[in-house]
C-alpha positions in Angstrom: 0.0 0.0 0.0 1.4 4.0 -0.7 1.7 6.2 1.7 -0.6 9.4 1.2 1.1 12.3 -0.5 1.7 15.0 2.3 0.7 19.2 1.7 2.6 21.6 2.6 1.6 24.7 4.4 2.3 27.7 4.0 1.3 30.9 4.6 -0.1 32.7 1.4 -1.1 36.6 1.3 -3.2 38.1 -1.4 -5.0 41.6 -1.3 -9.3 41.9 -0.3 -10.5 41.8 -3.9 -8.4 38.7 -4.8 -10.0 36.8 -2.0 -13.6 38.0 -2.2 -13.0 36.5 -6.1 -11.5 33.4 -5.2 -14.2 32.8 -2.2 -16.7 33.6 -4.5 -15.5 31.4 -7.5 -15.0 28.6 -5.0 -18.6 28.5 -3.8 -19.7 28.7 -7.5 -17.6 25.6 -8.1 -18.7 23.5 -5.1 -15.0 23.5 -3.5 -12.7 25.5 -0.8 -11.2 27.7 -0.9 -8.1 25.9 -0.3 -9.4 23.5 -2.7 -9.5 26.0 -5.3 -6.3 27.3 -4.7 -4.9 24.2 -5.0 -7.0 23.8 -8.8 -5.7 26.9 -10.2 -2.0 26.5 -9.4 -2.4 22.7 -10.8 -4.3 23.8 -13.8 -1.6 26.8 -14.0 1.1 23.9 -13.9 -0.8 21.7 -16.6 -0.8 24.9 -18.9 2.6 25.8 -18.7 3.9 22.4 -18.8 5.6 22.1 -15.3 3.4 19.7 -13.8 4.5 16.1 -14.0 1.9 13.8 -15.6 
């Protein structure tokens, strides 16, 4: 059996606007906000080609 994968935390800052968006786009999507943190940067990684497959 494999072990989990482990997060990271960390701590991430981003100005009122930014996170009334991201809050709001979350809810819209059925997620977290963490959660859809964690989609963008992934998606942004898939885009760009820096995400291992």
């Amino acid at each position: 059996m494999s072990e989990p994968k482990k997060k990271k935390a960390f701590v991430l800052r981003v100005n009122p606007e930014m996170m009334a968006a991201i809050e709001q786009w979350a809810q819209d999507e059925f997620r977290s906000v963490n959660g859809q943190i964690e989609w963008i940067l992934n998606d942004a990684l898939r885009k760009s080609g820096r995400k291992k497959k």
